[in-house]
Structure formats: C-alpha cells, structure tokens
N, C-alpha and C positions, 0 to 999 in steps of 0.2 A: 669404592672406598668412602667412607665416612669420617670427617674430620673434623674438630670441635676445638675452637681458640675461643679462649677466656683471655677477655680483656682486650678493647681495641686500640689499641697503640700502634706504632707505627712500623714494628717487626712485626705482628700479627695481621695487620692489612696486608702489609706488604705480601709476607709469606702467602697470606689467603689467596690475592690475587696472583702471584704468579702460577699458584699452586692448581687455580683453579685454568685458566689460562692454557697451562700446562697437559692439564689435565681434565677437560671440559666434562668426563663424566662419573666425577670426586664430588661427592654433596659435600659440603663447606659452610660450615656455619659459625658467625661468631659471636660471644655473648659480651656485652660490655653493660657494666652496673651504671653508667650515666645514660639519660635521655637522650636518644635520635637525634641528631643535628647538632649537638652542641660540643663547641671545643673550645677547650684552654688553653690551647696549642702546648704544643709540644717541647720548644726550646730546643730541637737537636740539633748538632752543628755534624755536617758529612764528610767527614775527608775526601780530598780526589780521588783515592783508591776505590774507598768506597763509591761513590760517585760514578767511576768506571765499571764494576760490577754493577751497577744498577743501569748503565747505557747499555752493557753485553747482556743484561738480562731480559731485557725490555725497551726498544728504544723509544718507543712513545709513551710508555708512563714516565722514564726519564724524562725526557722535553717535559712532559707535564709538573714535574715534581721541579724542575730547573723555573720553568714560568713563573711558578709561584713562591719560590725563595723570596724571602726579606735581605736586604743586605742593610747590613751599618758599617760605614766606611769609617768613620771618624769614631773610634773606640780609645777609651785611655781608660787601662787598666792600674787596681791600686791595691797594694797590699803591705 
C-alpha cells in the first residue's frame, strides 16, 4: 500500500510512524511545504487519555514524546 500525508504536523508523523511500524511494507511518504529540520513547535497540550493511547500504542515513542515535553508549572491565566 501506498500512502501520501500532506503536511507534517504532529497527527501525520504520528500516524506515519505508527502506521509504518505497523506495517513495515506500506511506502509512506510525507510532504511538508517547510524546510527539513525546521520547527515552530507545535503548542499542543495532550490530555492523559490521550497520553494513554499513545503508551498502548507504542510504548517507546511514548517515553520519547514524555522526555521531551516542556512543562510550565507556574501559569496565571487571564481573561
């Protein structure tokens, strides 16, 4: 199977990798309009559920994806 993600964001890596993972002989290719290496990060915050589905789905890119979280502990929200 052949499978073509537009746009590398953070549900289309995702999907890509598990998908290839999964499925080690699925070509997988993704196209993203920015330059190689380069991020703006992302900004997504993961609920634990979420979070859970991503340990049952994979538990070492979990631990990876956990390593490298940002935390800010001291937030004061204003509206």
């Amino acid at each position: 199977m052949k499978i073509v993600c537009i746009g590398g964001g953070p549900a289309s890596l995702y999907f890509s990798m598990l998908a290839k993972k999964n499925n080690p002989d699925w070509e997988i290719e993704v196209y993203e309009q920015n330059p190689a290496n380069v991020t703006w990060g992302f900004g997504v915050v993961f609920s634990d559920e979420t979070m859970e589905g991503f340990c049952g789905a994979d538990e070492k890119t979990y631990q990876a994806i956990i390593n490298s979280f940002v935390h800010w502990d001291d937030i004061d929200i204003f509206y």
